[in-house]
C-alpha positions in Angstrom: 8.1 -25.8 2.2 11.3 -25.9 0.2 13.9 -23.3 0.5 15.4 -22.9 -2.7 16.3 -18.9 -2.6 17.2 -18.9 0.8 20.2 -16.8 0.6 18.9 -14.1 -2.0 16.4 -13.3 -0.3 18.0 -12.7 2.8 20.6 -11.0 0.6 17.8 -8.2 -0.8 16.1 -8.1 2.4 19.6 -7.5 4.8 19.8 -3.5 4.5 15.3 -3.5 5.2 16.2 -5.3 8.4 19.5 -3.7 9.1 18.4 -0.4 8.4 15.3 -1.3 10.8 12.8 -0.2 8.3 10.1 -2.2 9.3 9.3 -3.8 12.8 8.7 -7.5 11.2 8.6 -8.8 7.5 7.5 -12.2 5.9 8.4 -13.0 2.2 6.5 -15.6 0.3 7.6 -17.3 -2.8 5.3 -19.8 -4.9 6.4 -21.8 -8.0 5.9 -25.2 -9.9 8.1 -26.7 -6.7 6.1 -25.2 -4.6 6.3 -22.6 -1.5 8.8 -20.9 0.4 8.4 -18.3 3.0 10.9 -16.7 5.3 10.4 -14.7 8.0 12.3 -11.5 9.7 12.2 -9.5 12.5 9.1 -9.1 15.1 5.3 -9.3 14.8 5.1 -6.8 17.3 7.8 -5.0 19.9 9.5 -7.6 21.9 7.3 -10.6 20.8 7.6 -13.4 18.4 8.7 -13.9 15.1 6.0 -13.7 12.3 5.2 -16.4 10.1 3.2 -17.7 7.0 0.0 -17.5 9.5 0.4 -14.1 10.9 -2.1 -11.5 9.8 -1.6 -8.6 8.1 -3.3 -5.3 6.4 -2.9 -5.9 2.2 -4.3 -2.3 1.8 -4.7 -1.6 -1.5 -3.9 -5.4 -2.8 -7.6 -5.7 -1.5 -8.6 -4.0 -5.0 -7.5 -7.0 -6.6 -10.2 -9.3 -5.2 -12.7 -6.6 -5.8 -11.6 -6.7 -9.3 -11.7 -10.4 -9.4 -15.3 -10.5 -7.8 -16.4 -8.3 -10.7 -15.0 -10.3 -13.4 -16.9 -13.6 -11.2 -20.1 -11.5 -11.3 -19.2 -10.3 -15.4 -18.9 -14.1 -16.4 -22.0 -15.2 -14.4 -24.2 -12.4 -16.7 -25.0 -10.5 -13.6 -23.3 -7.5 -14.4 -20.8 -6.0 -17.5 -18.2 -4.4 -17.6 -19.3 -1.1 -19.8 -22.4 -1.1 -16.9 -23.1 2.4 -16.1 -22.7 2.5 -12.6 -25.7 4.5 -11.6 -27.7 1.3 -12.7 -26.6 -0.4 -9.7 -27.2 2.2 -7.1 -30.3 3.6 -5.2 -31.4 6.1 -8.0 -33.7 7.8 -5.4 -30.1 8.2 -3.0 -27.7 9.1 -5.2 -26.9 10.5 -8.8 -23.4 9.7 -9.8 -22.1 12.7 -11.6 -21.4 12.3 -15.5 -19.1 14.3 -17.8 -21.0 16.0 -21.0 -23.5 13.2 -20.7 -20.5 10.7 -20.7 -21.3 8.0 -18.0 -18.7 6.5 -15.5 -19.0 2.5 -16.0 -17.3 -0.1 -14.3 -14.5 -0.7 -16.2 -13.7 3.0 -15.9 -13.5 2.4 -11.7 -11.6 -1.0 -12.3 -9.1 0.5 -14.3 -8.9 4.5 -12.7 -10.1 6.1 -15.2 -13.6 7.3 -13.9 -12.2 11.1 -13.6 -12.9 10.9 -10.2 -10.5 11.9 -7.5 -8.1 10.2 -5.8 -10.4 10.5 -2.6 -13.9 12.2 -2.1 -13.7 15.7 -0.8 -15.8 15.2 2.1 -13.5 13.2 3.8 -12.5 14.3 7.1 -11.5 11.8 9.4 -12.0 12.3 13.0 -9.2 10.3 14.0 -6.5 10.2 11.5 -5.2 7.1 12.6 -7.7 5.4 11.6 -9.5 7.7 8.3 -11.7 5.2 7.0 -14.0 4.1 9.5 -16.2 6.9 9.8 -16.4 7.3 5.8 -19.9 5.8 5.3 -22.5 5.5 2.1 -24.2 8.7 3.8 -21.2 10.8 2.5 -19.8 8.8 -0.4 -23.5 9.3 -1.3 -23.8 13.1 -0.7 -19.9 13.7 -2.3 -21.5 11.8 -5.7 -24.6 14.4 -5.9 -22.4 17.0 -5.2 -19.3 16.5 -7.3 -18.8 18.0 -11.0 -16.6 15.6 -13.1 -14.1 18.1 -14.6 -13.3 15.4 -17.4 -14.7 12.9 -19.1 -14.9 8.9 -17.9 -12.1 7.0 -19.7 -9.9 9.9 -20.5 -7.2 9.8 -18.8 -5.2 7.7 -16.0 -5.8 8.3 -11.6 -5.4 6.7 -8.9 -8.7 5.9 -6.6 -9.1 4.8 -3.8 -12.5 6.5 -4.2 -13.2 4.7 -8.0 -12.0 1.7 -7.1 -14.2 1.6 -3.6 -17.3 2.2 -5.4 -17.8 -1.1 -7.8 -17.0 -3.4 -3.9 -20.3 -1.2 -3.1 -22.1 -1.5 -5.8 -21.7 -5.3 -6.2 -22.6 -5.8 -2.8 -25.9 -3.8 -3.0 -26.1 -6.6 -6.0 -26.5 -9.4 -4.4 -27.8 -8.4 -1.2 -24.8 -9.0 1.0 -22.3 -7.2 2.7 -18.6 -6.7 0.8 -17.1 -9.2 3.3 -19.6 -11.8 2.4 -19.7 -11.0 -1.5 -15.7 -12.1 -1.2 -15.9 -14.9 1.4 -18.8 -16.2 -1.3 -17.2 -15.8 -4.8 -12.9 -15.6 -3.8 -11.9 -17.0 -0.6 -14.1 -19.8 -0.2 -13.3 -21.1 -3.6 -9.7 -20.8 -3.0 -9.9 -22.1 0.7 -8.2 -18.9 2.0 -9.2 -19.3 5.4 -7.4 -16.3 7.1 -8.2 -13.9 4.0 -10.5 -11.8 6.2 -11.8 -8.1 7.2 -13.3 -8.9 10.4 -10.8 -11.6 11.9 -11.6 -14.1 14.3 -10.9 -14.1 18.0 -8.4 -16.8 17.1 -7.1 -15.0 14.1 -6.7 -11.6 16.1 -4.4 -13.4 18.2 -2.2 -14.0 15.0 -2.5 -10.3 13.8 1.0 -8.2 13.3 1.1 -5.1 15.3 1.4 -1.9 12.7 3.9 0.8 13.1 4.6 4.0 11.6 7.6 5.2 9.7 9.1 5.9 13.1 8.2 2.4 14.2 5.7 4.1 16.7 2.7 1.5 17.2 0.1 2.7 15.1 -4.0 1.9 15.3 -5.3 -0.8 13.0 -7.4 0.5 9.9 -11.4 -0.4 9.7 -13.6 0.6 6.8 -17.5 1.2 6.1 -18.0 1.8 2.6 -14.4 2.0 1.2 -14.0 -1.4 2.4 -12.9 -2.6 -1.2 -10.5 0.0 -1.9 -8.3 -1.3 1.4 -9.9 -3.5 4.2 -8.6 -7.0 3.9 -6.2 -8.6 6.1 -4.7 -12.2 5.1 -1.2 -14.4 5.5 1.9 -15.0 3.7 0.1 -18.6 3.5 -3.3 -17.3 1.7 -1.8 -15.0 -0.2 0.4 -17.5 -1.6 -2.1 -19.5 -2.6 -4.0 -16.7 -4.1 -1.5 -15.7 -6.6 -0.8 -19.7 -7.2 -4.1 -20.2 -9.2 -3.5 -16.3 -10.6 0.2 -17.3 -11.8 -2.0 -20.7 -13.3 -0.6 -23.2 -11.1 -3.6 -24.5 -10.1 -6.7 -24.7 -11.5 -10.0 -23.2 -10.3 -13.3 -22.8 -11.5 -12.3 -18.4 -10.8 -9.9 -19.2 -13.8 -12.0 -17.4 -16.3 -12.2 -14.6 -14.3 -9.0 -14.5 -12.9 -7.7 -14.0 -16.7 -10.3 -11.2 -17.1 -8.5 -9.6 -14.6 -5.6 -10.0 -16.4 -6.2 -8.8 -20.1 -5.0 -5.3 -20.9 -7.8 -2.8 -19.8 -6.4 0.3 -20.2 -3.2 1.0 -22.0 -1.2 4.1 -21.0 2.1 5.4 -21.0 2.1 5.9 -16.8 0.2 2.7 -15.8 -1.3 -0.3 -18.1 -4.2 -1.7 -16.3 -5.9 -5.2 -15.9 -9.4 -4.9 -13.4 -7.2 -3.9 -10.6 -3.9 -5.1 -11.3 -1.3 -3.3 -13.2 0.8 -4.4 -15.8 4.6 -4.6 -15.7 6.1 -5.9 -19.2 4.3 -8.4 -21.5 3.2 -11.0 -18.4 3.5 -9.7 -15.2 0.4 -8.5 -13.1 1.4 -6.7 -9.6 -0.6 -4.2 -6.7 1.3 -3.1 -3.6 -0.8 -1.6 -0.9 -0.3 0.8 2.4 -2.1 1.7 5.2 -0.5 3.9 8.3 1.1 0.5 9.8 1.7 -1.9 6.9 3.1 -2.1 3.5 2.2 -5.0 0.9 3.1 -6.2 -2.4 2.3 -8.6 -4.4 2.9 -10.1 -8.1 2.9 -13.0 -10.3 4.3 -13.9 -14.1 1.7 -15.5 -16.3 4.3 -16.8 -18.3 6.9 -18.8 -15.5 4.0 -18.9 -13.4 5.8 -17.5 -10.1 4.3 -15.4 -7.9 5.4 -13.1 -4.9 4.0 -11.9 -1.3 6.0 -9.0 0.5 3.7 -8.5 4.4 5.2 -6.1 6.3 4.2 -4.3 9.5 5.4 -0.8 9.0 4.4 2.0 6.6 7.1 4.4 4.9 7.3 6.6 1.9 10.0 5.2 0.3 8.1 2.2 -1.0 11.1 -0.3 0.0 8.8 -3.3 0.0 7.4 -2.7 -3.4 11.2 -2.4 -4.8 11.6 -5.6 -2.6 8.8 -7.6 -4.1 9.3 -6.1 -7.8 12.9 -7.5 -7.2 11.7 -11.0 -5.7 9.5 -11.7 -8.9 12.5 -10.4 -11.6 14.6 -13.1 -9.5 12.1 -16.1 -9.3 11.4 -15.2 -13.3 15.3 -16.1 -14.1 15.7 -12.1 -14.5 18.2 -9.8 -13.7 17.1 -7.6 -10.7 18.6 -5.0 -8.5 19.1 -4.7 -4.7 15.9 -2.5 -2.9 17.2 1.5 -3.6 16.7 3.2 0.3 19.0 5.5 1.8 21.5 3.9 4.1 21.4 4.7 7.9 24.5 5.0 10.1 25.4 5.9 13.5 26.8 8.7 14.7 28.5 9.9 18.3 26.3 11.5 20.9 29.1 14.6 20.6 27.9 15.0 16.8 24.6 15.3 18.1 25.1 17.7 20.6 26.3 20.1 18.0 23.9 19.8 15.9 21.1 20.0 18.1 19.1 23.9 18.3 16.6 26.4 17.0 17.1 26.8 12.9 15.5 29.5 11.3 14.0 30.8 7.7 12.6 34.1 7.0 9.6 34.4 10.2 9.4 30.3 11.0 12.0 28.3 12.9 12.0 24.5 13.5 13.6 22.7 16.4 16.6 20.3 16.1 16.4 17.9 19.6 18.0 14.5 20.9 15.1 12.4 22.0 16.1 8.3 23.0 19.7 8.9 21.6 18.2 10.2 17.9 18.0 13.7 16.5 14.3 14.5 15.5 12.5 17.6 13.7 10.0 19.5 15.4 8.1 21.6 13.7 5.3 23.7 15.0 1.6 22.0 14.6 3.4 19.5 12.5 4.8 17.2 15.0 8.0 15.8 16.1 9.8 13.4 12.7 12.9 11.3 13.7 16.0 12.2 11.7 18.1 9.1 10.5 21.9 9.8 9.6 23.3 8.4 6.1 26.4 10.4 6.4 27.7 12.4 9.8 26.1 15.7 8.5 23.4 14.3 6.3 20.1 12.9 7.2 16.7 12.0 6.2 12.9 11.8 7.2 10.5 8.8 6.3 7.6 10.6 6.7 8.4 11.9 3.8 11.2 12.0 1.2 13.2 14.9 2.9 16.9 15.0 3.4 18.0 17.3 5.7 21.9 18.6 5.6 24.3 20.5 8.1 26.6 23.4 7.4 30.0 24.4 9.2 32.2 27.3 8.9 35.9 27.0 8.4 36.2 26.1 12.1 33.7 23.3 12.0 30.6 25.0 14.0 27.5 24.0 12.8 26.0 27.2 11.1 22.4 26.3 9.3 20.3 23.4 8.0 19.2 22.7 4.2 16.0 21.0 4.0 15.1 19.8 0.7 11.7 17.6 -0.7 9.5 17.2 -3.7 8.7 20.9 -3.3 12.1 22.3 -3.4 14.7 23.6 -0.7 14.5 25.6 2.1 18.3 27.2 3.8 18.1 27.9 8.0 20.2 29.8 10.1 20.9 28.1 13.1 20.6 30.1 16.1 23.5 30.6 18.4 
């Protein structure tokens, strides 16, 4: 491993550590001199360090070998891409919905553009912690005969993790094999990505990352049933480097074909430009960042400087910080200008400061709760749960829940008089109670 950009990337990933944003990180860097990985922070709460063998949920970057297996499976003449997709499903199951006789095809789930929801209505996790597990081809199967398309296939640009899930199925039914095995057989077997898994090992479990909420709370580990290829892949800094090595084109494969399928412009649109599954930022860069309750993931390459970029990191917010991180990472190792990862900063403040600002705030008929729990300030709200508050200046704070600042009001005297709450849906004023 050579260690070229060292001290940049500590340098971008300093206030992400600092600003304890994420239990553990690992950053992987692959070029024409080869790798470089560096590793921050903990794989789990008082353990080790993680490193370029440590296990980690990708998310949504598992659409991109989904993608990929389709483009194997287009060049081999097994399937194509305008395939209706209702030709590779159990007719007497199922009936995928259509739009004024308009079909969905696969390119329109590859690219979201099916005009199919961002998830089926039917699903209702039992445990929320972990939603997918209990989603199986029973209900995506019932939510298909029951949904009306409300536009037609192709039209129009949104993200699916319901689309995107369905071809992983579909392929699998295909060849007679489970989704795991369709990309152990045409992607990770190729590409010797040993720890590129759903299922891991009892030896690779050892070497899994712990997850953890926004709060850095231990979360549950996802599993999938027939979603799988929307989200269920785990893998390293170590795979994933070589993965995007032979998609940057620094190394050859016999997937090379395919992999530049998955490149070519799809779907051109003003919000997203689409390969099968990647999305296109500028002329020659290819990119998918991914999420799940404990981990966030990005990664990217440039066809042109053939670089690519891994961001693994075991904790899940809303403020995207690794995918500015890894969007940064590839801008650098392309000889671009980039800028530093935008998230708010996070201070500390006295336990006095605290004190006064802890209580009952009210607006209209509801009321929230203001408390000190383990030295921080958290919301409470009622059926909601209990959010920590983290302070960027001594009367102004934020959630990572969600994007909500919160701000304090004094009078004249300095008495903390009321609350403004404000989010995506606007602002809400309190009264603070005395």
């Amino acid at each position: 491993l050579v260690q070229t950009h060292k001290a940049k990337v500590e340098a971008l990933v300093k206030p992400i550590m600092d600003g304890a944003w994420t239990m553990g990180l690992v950053v992987g860097l692959v070029s024409g001199a080869g790798q470089e990985i560096y590793a921050f922070g903990k794989r789990k709460s008082g353990g080790t360090a993680p490193d370029g063998d440590t296990l980690f949920e990708i998310g949504s970057v598992t659409k991109t070998f989904t993608s990929l297996a389709l483009a194997d499976m287009i060049k081999g003449g097994k399937v194509t891409l305008k395939q209706d997709i209702q030709t590779l499903l159990p007719a007497a199951k199922v009936t995928v919905p259509s739009y004024s006789g308009q079909k969905i095809n696969l390119l329109h789930l590859a690219t979201h553009t099916s005009g199919l929801p961002r998830m089926p209505s039917n699903f209702s996790p039992k445990n929320n912690l972990n939603p997918y597990v209990d989603y199986t081809t029973t209900e995506l199967y019932s939510f298909l005969n029951s949904h009306t398309m409300t536009r037609a296939p192709g039209a129009s640009w949104e993200y699916s993790n319901l689309a995107t899930g369905i071809p992983g199925h579909a392929l699998a039914l295909k060849e007679n094999k489970t989704y795991e095995a369709l990309i152990a057989d045409r992607i990770t077997k190729v590409l010797k990505l040993k720890d590129t898994v759903i299922k891991p090992s009892a030896a690779q479990d050892l070497r899994r990352a712990q997850g953890y909420n926004w709060d850095l709370q231990s979360t549950s580990a996802w599993d999938f049933d027939v979603l799988a290829p929307c989200g269920a892949i785990r893998s390293t800094a170590r795979d994933m480097l070589a993965y995007l090595a032979a998609q940057a084109g620094l190394k050859s494969t016999t997937l090379d074909g395919a992999m530049a399928e998955t490149h070519k412009v799809h779907y051109p649109s003003s919000s997203y430009t689409m390969g099968l599954g990647w999305i296109h930022s500028g002329t020659d860069k290819r990119w998918h960042n991914g999420g799940t309750y404990g981990f966030e993931t990005y990664a990217g390459f440039d066809k042109k400087k053939k670089v690519g970029v891994i961001v693994l990191s075991n904790a899940y917010t809303t403020y995207g910080s690794q995918t500015m991180l890894g969007a940064a990472l590839l801008a650098m190792m392309a000889g671009e200008t980039y800028k530093a990862v935008d998230i708010p900063p996070t201070i500390t403040i006295t336990a006095a400061t605290l004190t006064e600002l802890a209580g009952t705030y009210t607006a209209g008929a509801g009321s929230v709760l203001v408390q000190i729990n383990s030295g921080a300030l958290h919301l409470v709200v009622t059926g909601q749960g209990s959010f920590r508050m983290y302070p960027s200046k001594k009367d102004t704070f934020y959630l990572r829940v969600s994007k909500t600042g919160l701000t304090f009001s004094r009078d004249t005297a300095g008495k903390v008089t009321g609350m403004e709450l404000s989010n995506t849906s606007g602002k809400t004023t309190f009264t603070k109670k005395p």
